[in-house]
N, C-alpha and C positions, 0 to 999 in steps of 0.2 A: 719622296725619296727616303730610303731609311739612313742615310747617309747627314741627314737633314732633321734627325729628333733629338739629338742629342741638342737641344738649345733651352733659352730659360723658359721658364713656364708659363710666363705671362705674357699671353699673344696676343694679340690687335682684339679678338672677341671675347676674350680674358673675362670672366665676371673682377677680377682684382686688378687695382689701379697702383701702381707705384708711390704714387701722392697717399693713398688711403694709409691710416695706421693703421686700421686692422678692417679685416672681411672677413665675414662669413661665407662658405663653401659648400653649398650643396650639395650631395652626390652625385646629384645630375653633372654635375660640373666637374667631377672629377678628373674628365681627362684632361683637365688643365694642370691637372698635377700630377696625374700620373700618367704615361702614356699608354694607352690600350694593347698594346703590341708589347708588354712589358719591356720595351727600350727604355733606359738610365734618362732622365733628364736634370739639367741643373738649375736651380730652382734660383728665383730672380729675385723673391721675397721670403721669408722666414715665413716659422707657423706653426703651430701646434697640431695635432692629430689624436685624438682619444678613439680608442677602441671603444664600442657599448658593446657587442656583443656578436657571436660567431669566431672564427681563428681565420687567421692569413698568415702571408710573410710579404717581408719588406725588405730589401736592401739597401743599405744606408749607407754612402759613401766606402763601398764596398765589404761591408760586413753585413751579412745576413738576420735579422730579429725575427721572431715569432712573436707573434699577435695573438693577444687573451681578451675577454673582456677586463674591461682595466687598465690596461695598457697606454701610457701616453707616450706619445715621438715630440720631439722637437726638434725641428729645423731653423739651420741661418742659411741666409743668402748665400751659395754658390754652394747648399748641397746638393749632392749628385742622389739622386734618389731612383727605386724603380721598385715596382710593385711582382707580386708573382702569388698564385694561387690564393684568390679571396675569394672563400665562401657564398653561398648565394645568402645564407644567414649574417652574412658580416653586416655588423652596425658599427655608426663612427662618426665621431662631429670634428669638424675641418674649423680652424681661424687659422687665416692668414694675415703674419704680423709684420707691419714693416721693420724690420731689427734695425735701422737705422736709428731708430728714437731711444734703444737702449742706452746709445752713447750720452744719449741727455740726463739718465739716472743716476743717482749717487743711492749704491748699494755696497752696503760693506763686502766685500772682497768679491766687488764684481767680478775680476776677471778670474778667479779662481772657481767661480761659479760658473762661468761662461765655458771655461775649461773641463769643466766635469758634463757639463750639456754636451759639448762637442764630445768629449770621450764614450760618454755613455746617451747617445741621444734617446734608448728607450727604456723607461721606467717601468714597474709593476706600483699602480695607487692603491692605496686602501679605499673601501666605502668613501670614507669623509673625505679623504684627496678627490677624488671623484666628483661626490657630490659637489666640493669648493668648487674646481675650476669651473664645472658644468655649468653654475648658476650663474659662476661671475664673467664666464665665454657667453650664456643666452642674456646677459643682463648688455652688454655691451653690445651684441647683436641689436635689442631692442633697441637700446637708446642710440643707437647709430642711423634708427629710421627716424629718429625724429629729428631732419635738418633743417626746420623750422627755427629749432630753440636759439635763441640769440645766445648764446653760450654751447652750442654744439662740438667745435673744438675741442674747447676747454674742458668739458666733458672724457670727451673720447682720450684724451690723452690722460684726464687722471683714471678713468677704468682700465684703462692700457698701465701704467704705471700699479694698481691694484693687481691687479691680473701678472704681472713679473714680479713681485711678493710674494704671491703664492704660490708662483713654479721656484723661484730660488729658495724659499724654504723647504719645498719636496727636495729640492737636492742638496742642503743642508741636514736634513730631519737625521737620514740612513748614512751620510758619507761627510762626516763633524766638517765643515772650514773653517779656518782663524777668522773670527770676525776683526778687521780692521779699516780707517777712512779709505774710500776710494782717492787713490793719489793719481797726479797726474800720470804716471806710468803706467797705472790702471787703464786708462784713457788712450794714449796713443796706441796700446797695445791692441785696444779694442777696435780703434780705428784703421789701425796697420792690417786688421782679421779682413775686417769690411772691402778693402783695399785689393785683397787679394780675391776678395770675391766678384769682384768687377773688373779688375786690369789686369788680370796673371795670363790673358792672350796679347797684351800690349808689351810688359817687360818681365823679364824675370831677375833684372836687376836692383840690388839689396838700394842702391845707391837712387832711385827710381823712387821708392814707395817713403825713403829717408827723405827726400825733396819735396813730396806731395805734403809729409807732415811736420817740416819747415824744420826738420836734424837732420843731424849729420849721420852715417850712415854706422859708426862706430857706434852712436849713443844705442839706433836703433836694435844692433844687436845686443847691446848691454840690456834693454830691456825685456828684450824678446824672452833673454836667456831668466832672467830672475822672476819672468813672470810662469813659463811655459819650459823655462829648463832646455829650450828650443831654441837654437841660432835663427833670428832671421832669414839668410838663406837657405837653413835648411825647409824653414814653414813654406818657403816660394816653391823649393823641389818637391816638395810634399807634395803640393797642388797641383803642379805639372804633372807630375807621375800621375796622379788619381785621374787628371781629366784624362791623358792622354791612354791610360788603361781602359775607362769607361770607351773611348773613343774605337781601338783598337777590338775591344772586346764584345761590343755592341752594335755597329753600325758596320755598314760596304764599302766606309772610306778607304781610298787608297793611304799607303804612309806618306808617300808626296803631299794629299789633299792634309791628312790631319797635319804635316808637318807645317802649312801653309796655315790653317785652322789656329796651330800654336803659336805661331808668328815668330818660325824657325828661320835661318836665311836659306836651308835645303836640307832636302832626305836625309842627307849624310849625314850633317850637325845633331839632326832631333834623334839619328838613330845610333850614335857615340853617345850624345845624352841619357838615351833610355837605358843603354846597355850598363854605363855606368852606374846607373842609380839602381836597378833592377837585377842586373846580371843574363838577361836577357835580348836578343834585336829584338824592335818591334813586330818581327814577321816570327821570331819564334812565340812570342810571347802570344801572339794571334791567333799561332796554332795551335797549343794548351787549352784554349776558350773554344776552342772551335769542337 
């Protein structure tokens, strides 16, 4: 059903495990991440993507990129992603990262690095950007087949910590951030991202994701705001709107079904919602895409 691809990307025959930190991604395997019918999917695990060579395009939580050689994407969990026009020359190496283990990093101004990821998820590398990640993506490939090693873990999570060094310095290198300690605010805020990339069809209340991470629901927008400049409620409506456009825009679901899909209490609620946020009903907004 096309009504049915809009889901996360890691299916029962998945080469990627949610447990893994990181996987390598064949091409064979791509329609795990991207859906062959170029339909948006929302991706269940983060991950990098490096262009080598040929052009395409990508849509990335509903903004369009063109693809160079050179080129790297980075994904978190609950982007909305969808492919369109790749080459039969396109080259490209796939790691899929669990972004869950970023929260365990102490990176000076994580979150403001994380914020420039999300804003700008695709880069242009020079040679040597290139070359770095390449060696240090096939180095953790390799050592990932040897689970042999009695230290295998421990391993993979410091070339996984190696390997986010040197995507946060690409996005420091071009776009200066204040380096400062990662403070707890840091923290929640990264956890509140994660949060919403898993539960935004359970609640889309502020008071909801402030329970999960043991505040109060005041604090949680005071940080939202200082870190992202972004009210907590607004980052929920944010997300609602995006699924529910990919939803509307891409699939043959009825607005019943996706309102149902949102975990709306009926048509009418999710379609006051859309209108408000959008300026749009969901059935005008369907018919623009269409």
């Amino acid at each position: 059903m096309i009504g049915d691809n809009i889901v996360p990307v890691l299916s029962n025959d998945s080469p990627v495990s949610e447990t893994d930190l990181f996987t390598y991604i064949d091409s064979k395997d791509y329609h795990t991440i991207i859906n062959p019918d170029t339909l948006p999917r929302s991706l269940r695990s983060g991950g990098i993507f490096l262009c080598l060579g040929g052009e395409g395009d990508v849509i990335i939580n509903g903004h369009k990129y063109h693809l160079t050689a050179g080129t790297l994407c980075f994904a978190f969990k609950g982007t909305i992603i969808q492919a369109l026009d790749m080459g039969d020359d396109f080259k490209s190496y796939t790691l899929a990262i669990n972004t869950d283990f970023l929260r365990e990093l102490n990176i000076p101004s994580a979150s403001s690095i994380q914020m420039m990821m999300r804003e700008h998820p695709c880069v242009t590398l020079t040679r040597k950007q290139l070359d770095d990640i390449l060696e240090i993506s096939k180095m953790m490939h390799d050592k990932d087949q040897n689970t042999s090693h009695p230290y295998h873990e421990q391993i993979n999570k410091h070339m996984l910590m190696l390997l986010c060094y040197e995507l946060a310095a690409i996005y420091t290198h071009d776009m200066p951030v204040k380096h400062e300690p990662c403070s707890r605010q840091d923290i929640l805020f990264r956890e509140f991202l994660s949060l919403l990339a898993t539960d935004i069809t359970i609640s889309r209340e502020v008071q909801y994701y402030a329970d999960k991470l043991c505040i109060t629901p005041k604090y949680l927008t005071i940080i939202t705001r200082q870190v992202s400049d972004r009210s907590a409620a607004a980052w929920i409506t944010r997300t609602v709107i995006l699924n529910a456009k990919a939803l509307l825009s891409s699939t043959q679901l009825s607005v019943q079904q996706i309102s149902a899909r949102l975990n709306f209490p009926n048509p009418s609620f999710f379609g006051q919602y859309f209108l408000r946020h959008t300026g749009l009903t969901p059935k005008e907004y369907r018919r623009q895409k269409m």
